[in-house]
Backbone as CSV, one residue per row, in Angstrom:
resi,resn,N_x,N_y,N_z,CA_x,CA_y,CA_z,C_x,C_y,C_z
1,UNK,63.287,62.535,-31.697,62.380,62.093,-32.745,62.440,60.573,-32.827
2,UNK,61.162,60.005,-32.602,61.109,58.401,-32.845,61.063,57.991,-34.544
3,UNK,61.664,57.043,-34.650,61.976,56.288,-36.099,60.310,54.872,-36.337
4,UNK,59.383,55.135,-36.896,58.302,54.638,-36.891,59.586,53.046,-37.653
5,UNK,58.751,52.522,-37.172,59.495,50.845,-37.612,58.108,49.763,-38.275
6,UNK,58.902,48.942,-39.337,58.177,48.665,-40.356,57.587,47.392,-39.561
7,UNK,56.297,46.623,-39.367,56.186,45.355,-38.767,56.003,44.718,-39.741
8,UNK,56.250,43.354,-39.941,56.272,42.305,-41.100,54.190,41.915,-40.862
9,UNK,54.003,41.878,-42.086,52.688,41.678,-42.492,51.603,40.810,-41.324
10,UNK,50.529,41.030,-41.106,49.642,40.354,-40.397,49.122,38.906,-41.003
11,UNK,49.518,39.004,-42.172,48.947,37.871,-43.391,49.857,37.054,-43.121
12,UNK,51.411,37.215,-42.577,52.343,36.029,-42.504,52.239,35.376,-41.064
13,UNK,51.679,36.078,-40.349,51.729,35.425,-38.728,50.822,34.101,-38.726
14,UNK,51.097,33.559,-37.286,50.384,32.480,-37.202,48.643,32.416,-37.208
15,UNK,48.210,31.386,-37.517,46.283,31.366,-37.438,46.401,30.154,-36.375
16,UNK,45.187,30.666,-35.978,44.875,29.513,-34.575,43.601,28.592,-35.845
17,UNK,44.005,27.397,-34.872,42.997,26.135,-35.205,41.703,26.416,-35.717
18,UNK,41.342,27.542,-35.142,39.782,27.596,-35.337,40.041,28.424,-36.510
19,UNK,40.974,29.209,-37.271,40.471,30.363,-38.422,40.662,31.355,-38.002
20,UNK,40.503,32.115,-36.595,40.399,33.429,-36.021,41.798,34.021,-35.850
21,UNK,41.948,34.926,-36.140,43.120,35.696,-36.209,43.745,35.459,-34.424
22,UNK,45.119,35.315,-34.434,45.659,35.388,-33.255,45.818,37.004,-32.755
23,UNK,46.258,37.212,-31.158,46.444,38.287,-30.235,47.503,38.970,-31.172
24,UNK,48.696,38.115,-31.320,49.728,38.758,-32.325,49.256,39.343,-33.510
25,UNK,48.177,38.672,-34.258,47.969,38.739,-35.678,46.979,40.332,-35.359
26,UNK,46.078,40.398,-34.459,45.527,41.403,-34.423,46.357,42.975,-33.916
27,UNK,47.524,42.705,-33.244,47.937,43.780,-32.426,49.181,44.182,-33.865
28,UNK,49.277,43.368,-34.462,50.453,43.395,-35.523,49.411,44.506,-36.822
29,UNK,48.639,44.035,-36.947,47.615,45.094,-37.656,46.987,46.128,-37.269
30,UNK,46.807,46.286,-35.901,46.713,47.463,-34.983,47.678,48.767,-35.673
31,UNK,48.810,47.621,-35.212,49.844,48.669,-35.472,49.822,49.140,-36.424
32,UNK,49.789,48.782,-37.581,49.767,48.657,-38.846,48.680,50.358,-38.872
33,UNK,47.760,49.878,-38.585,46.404,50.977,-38.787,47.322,52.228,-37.714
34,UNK,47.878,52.261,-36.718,48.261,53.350,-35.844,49.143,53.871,-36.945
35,UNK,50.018,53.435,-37.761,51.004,54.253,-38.597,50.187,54.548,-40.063
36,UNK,49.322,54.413,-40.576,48.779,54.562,-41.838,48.151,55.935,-41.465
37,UNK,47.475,56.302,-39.780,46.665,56.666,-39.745,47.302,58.248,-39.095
38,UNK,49.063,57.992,-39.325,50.229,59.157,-39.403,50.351,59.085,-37.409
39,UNK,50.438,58.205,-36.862,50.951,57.669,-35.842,50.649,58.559,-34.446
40,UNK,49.715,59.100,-34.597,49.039,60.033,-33.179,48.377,59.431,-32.389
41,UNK,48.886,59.413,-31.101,48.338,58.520,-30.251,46.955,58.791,-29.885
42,UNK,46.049,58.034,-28.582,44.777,58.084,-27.982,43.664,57.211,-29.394
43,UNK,43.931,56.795,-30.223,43.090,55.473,-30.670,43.079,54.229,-30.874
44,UNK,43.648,53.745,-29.446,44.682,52.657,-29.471,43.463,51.553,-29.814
45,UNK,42.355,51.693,-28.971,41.485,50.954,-29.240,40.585,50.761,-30.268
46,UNK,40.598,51.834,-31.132,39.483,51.948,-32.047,40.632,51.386,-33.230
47,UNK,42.194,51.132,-33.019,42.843,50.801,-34.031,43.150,48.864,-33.700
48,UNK,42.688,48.879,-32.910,42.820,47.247,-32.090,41.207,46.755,-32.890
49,UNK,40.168,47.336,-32.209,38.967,47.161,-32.815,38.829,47.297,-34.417
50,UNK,39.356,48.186,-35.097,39.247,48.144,-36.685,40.161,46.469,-37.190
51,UNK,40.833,46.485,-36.615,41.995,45.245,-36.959,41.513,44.235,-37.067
52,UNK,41.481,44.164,-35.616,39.954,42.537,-35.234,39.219,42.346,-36.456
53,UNK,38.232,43.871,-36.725,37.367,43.193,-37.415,37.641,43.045,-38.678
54,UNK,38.818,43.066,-39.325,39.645,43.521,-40.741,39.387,41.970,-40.931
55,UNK,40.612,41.800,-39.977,40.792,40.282,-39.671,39.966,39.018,-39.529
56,UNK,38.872,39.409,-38.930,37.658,38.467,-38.762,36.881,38.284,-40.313
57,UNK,37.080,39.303,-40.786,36.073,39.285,-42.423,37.075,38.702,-43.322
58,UNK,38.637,38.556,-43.144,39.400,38.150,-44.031,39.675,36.584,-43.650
59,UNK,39.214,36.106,-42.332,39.441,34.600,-42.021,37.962,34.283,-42.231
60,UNK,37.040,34.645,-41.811,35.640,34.762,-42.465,35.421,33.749,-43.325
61,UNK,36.530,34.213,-44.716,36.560,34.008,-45.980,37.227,33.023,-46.279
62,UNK,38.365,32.709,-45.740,39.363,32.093,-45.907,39.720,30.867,-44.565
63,UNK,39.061,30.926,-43.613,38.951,29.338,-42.486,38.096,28.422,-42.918
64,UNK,38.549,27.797,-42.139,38.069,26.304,-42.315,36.475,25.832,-42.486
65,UNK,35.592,26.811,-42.104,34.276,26.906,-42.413,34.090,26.970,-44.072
66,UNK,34.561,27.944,-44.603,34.513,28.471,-46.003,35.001,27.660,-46.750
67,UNK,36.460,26.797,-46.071,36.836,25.690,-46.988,35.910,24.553,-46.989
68,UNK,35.355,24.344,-46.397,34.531,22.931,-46.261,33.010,23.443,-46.720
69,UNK,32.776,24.261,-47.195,31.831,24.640,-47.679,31.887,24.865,-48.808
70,UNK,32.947,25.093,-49.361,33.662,25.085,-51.040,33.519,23.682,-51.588
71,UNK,33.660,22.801,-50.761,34.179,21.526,-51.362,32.796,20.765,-51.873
């Protein structure tokens, strides 16, 4: 029996220059979605793809576009 292991938040990892979520930041939330979703494999991609776009609507909001458009 495998021991599912906790990954530290996608919100604390690094952001690239541009706003867009990093490879880490997306595969770290992947994961994230593979264990919420009670950890059965074969949707590796559709849990990579949900992440991305989690991620893209939450830097969206919050990069450097949005800040300079606030101001």
């Amino acid at each position: 029996m495998s021991k599912a292991t906790v990954k530290p938040s996608a919100e604390s990892g690094p952001q690239s220059t541009e706003g867009h979520p990093t490879r880490e930041e997306i595969g770290l939330r992947a994961h994230q979605v593979y264990i919420e979703r009670g950890g059965a494999p074969g949707n590796d991609v559709e849990d990579w793809l949900q992440a991305e776009r989690e991620l893209l609507k939450k830097y969206g909001k919050t990069g450097p576009k949005a800040k300079a458009a606030a101001l």
